[in-house]
MARKOLVO-916977 format. One line per 8 residues: number of its first residue (from 1); for each residue x, y, z of C-alpha. Coordinates in Angstrom, 2 decimals. Example, Ala and Ser with C-alpha at 12.3 -4.5 7.8 and 13.67 -1.06 7.14 Angstrom:
BEGIN
1) 12.30,-4.50,7.80; 13.67,-1.06,7.14
% end
This chain:
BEGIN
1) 84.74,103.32,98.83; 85.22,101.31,95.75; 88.44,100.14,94.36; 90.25,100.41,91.37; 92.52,97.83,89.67; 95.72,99.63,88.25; 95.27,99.10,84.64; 91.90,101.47,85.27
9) 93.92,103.35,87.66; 96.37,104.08,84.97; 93.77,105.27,82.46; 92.42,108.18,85.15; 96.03,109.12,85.51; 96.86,109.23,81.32; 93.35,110.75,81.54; 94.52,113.84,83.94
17) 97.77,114.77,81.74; 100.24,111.98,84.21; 102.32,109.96,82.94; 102.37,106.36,83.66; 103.86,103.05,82.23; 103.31,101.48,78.96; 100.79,98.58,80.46; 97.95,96.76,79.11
25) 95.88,93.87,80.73; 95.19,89.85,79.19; 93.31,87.42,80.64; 94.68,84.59,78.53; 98.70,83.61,77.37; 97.56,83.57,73.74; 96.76,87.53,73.96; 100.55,88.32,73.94
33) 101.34,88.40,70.29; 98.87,89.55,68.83; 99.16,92.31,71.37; 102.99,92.86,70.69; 102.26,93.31,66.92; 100.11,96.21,67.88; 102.21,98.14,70.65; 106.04,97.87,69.46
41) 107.11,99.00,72.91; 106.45,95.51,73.90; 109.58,94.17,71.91; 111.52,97.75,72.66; 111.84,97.49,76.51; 112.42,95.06,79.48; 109.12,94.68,81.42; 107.12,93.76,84.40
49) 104.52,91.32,84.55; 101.77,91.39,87.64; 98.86,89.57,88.82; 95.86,92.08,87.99; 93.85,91.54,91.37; 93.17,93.11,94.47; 95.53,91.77,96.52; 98.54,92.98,99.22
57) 101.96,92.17,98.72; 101.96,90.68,95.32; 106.04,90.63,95.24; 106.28,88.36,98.61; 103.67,85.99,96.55; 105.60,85.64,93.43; 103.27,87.17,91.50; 105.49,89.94,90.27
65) 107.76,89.10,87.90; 110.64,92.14,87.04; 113.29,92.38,83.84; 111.26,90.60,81.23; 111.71,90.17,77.64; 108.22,88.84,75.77; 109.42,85.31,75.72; 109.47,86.02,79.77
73) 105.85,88.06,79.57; 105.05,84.72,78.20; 106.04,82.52,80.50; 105.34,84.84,83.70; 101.85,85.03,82.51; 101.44,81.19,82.46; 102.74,81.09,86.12; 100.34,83.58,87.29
81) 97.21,83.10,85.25; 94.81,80.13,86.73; 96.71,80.32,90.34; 94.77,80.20,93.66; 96.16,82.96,96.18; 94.20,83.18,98.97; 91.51,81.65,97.71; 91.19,84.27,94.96
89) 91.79,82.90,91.22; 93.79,84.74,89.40; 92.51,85.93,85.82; 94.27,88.59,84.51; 97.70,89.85,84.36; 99.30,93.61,83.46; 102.20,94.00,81.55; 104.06,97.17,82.31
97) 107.12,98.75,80.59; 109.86,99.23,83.25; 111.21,102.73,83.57; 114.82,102.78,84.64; 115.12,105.00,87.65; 117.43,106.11,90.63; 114.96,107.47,93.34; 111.61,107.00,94.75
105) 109.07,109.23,95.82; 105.36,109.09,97.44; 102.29,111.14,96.66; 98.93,110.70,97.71; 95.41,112.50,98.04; 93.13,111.19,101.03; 89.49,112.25,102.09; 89.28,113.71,105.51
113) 86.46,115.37,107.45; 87.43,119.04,106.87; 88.23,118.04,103.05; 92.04,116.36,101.69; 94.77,116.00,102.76; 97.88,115.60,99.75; 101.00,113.69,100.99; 104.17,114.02,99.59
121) 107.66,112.19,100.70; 110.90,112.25,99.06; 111.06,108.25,99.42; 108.85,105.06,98.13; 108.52,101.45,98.01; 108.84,99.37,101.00; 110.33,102.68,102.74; 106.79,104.45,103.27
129) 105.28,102.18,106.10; 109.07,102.52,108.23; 108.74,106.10,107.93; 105.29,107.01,107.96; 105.48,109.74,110.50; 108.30,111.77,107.94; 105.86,111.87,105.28; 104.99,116.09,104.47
137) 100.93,116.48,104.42; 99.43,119.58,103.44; 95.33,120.45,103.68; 92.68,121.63,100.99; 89.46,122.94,102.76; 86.03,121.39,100.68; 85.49,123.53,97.94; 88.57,124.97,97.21
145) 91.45,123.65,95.35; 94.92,123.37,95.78; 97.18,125.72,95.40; 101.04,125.96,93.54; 102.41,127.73,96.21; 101.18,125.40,99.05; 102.15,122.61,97.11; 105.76,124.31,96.18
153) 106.16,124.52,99.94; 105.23,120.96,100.96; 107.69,119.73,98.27; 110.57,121.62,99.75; 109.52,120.75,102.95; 109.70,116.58,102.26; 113.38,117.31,100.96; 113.00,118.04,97.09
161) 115.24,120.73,95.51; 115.59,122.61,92.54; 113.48,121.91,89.32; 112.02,118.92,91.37; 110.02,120.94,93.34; 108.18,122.01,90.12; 107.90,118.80,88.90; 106.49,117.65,91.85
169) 103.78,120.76,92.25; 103.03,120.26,88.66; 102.12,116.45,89.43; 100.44,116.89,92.66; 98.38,119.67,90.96; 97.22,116.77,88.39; 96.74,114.05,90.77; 94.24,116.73,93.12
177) 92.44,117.34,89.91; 91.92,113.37,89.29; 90.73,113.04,92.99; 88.60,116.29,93.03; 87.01,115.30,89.35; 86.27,111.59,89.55; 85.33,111.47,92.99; 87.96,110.25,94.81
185) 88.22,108.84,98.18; 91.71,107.72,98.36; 94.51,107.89,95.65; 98.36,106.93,96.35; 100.98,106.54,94.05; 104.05,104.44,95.45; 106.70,104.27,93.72; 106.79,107.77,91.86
193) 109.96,107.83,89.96; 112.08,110.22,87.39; 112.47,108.54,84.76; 116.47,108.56,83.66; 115.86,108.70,79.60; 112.81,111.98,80.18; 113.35,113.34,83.81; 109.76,113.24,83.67
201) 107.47,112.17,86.72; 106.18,108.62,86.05; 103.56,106.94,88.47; 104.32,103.13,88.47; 101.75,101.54,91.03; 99.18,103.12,93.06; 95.90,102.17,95.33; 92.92,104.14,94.11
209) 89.44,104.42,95.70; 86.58,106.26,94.26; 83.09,106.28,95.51; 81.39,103.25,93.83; 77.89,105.37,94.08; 78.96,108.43,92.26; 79.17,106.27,88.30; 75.92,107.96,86.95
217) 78.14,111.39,87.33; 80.72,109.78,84.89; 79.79,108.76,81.71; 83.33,108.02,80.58; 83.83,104.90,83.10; 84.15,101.92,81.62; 85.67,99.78,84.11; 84.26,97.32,86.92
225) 85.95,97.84,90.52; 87.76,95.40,92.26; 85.49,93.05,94.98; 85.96,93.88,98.29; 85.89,90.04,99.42; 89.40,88.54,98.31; 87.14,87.13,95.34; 85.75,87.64,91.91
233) 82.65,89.19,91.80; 79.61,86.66,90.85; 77.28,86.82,88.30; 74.73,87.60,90.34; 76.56,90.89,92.51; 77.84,92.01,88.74; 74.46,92.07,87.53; 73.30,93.85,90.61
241) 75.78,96.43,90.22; 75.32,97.07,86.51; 71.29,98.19,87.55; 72.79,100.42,90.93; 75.35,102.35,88.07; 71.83,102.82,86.05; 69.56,103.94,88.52; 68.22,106.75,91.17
249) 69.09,105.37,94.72; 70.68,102.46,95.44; 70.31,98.56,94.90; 73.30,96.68,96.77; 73.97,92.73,96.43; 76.90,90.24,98.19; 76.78,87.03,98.66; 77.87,84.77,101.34
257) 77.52,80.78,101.07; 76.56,78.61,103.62; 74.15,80.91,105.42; 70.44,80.49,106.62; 68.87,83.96,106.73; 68.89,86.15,103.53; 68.32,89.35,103.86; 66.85,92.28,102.02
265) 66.95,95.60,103.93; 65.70,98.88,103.43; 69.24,101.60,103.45; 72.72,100.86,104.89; 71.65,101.40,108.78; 68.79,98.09,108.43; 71.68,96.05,106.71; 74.07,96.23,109.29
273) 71.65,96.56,112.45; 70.02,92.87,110.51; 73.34,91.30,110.37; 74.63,91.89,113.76; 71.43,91.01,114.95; 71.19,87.44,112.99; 75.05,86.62,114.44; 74.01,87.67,117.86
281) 71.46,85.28,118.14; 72.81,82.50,116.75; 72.01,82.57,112.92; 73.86,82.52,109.40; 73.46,85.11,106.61; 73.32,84.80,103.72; 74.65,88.09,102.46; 74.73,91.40,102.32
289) 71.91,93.70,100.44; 69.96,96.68,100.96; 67.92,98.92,98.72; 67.36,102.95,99.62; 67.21,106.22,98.29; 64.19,105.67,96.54; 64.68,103.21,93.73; 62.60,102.33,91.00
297) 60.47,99.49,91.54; 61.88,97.25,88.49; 65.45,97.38,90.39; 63.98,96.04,93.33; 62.52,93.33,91.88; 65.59,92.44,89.97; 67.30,92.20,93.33; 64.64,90.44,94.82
305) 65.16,87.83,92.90; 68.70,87.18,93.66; 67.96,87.25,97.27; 65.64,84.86,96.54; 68.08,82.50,94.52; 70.39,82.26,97.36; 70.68,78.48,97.87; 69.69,77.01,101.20
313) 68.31,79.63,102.72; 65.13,79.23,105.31; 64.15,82.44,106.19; 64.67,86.09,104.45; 64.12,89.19,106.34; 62.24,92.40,104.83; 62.43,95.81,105.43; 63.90,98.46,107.86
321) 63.33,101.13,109.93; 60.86,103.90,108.78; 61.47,105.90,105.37; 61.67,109.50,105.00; 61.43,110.08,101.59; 61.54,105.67,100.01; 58.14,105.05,98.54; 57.31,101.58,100.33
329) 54.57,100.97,98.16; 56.48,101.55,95.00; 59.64,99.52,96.59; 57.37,96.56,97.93; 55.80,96.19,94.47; 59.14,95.53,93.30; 59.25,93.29,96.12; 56.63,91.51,95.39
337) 56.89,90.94,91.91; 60.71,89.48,92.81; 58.51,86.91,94.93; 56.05,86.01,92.43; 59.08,85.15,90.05; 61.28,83.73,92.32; 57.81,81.17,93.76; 57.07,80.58,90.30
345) 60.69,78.93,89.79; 60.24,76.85,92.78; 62.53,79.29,94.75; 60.64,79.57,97.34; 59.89,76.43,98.92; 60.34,75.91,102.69; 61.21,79.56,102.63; 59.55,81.96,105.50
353) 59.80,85.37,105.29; 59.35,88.64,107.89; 58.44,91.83,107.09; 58.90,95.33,108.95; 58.60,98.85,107.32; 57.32,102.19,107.94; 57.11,104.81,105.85; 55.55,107.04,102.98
361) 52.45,104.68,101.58; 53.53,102.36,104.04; 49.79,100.71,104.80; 48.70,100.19,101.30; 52.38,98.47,100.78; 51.97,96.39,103.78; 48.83,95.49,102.94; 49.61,94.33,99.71
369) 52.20,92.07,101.12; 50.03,90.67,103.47; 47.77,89.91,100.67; 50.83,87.28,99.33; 49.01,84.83,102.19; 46.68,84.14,100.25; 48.67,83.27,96.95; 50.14,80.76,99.22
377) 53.31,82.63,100.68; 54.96,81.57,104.06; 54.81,85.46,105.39; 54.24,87.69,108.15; 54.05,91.30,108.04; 54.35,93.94,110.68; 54.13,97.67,110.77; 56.43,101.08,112.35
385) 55.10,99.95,115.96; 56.95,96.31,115.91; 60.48,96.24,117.20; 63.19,95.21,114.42; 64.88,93.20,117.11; 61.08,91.27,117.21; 61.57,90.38,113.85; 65.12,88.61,114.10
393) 63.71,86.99,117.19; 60.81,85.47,115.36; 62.80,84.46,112.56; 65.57,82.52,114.76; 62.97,81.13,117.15; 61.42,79.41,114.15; 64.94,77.84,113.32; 66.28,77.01,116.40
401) 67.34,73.57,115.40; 69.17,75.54,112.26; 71.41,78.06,113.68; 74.51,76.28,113.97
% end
């Protein structure tokens, strides 16, 4: 799952016919005006100011600021922007409208294993997580969509009345449609008010998590998800990601200082079964990668190379299990044209690295690698019929005086 900031979050909603907040998103105190000159509502209503980042309880942190005219946008913005939370810096902040309501309300669309499962409470805020076990659910099998008259009845059932219970069906219906069409994972809106001028539904904060691999289905996004790792993304992992939204398969890149052993796996399953297995014994990583699905050679290569720039490393790891359908000569050419690059730029120096794969073209990609010896590479290459535990082993032996 991948998430979504909310000024993003907001344009899916505007984008499926719900209503949401006035907002934009600066990065810098000297936006404001000229922004104001362009969207009058800014000098027409009171409104909020947040910290645009991927972080919990942003109220308790002081980085929401409520009842603002734009001298206070202003100076709200200069409080939050450039502040370390966390350890997470932050850079941008949204500017909301406020809408004056009475109640609260919850609505939400999860992924399950038989399909969704919509939620619906007549309460919000701070009240959801005290009564979690009140809140109305309401299944959609895969495939099939929901329904008005299921979605009538789970509105009466969490308490709504009257022309509420429309309202409500009529937004739930949109908010399914967002989740079924973008590929959504996980979508809540909390609070989901009335708004006391319209009567109209308006969704003023929400958590939203689409799958990260589905972008080449979606031509129309245009936004970056939030990092997973209570930090900005780098340059490097934002590169990476720009060529995985391009391609066929998969290229994945995160980095994490300080460690030892880099690491760049074949699929998911390697990545995780190499991590453990470099903790276990005793060893650092250096972060998290993988390539699968049978990317193009030029993708590897580009992620090659940042596994390559990872700074102190000693060792990096190659390979996986064996491939069903990943070329490995195709992907190791990628491989080892990263190499060539990264050796070139003096990357490489002091550097080991271990090799295990199996797969379609498997011995003319091995060999090739083993040829790298003779270019001068620190490298040893093994086939299906060595153990990927073996390879860990070998690697950590060789640093024993490293690990801690």
């Amino acid at each position: 799952m991948a998430k979504l900031l909310e000024g993003p979050a907001m344009g899916l909603f505007q984008k499926w016919g719900m209503r949401t907040p006035h907002h934009l998103v600066i990065s810098n105190v000297e936006q404001i005006d000229t922004l104001a000159s362009a969207n009058p509502w800014m000098k027409e209503c009171k409104m909020v100011a947040k910290a645009h980042e991927a972080l919990g309880g942003r109220f308790k942190l002081g980085l929401v600021k409520v009842g603002l005219d734009l001298a206070g946008v202003k100076k709200a913005s200069e409080e939050i922007l450039g502040r370390s939370v966390e350890g997470m810096k932050m850079t941008q902040v949204i500017i909301a409208e406020m809408i004056e309501h009475a109640e609260e309300y919850y609505l939400a669309v999860k992924s399950v294993r038989e399909g969704a499962e919509i939620l619906m409470a007549k309460f919000g805020g701070i009240e959801v997580e005290s009564n979690w076990d009140k809140i109305v659910r309401t299944s959609v099998t895969v495939g099939e969509k929901a329904t008005d008259a299921q979605l009538e009845d789970c509105a009466k059932r969490a308490g709504f009345t009257g022309p509420m219970i429309k309202k409500m069906t009529a937004f739930a219906q949109s908010l399914f449609a967002c989740y079924d069409s973008e590929d959504g994972q996980y979508i809540e809106i909390n609070p989901l008010v009335a708004d006391k001028k319209t009567g109209e539904l308006v969704a003023l904060d929400a958590v939203t998590m689409l799958d990260g691999d589905a972008r080449f289905r979606h031509q129309d996004w245009n936004f970056n998800f939030a990092a997973d790792f209570g930090r900005a993304y780098t340059p490097a992992e934002k590169e990476i990601m720009e060529i995985d939204s391009r391609v066929k398969g998969s290229v994945k890149f995160i980095e994490i200082p300080g460690g030892k052993v880099a690491l760049l796996p074949a699929g998911g399953g390697a990545s995780v079964f190499y991590s453990d297995a470099v903790v276990n014994l005793g060893g650092t990583i250096a972060n998290y990668a993988e390539y699968s699905g049978d990317p193009p050679g030029w993708a590897v290569e580009a992620l090659t190379e940042r596994v390559c720039a990872l700074p102190g490393i000693k060792h990096i790891i190659v390979g996986g299990a064996i491939a069903n359908f990943t070329d490995v000569k195709v992907t190791f050419q990628g491989i080892i044209a990263g190499f060539r690059k990264a050796k070139d730029a003096g990357k490489l120096n002091g550097v080991k690295i271990w090799v295990r794969r199996g797969g379609p073209n498997e011995a003319v990609g091995l060999a090739a690698m083993r040829e790298l010896k003779n270019e001068g590479f620190d490298i040893e290459v093994f086939d299906r019929y060595t153990p990927l535990t073996d390879i860990v082993n070998m690697a950590l032996n060789k640093q024993a005086g490293e690990r801690r």
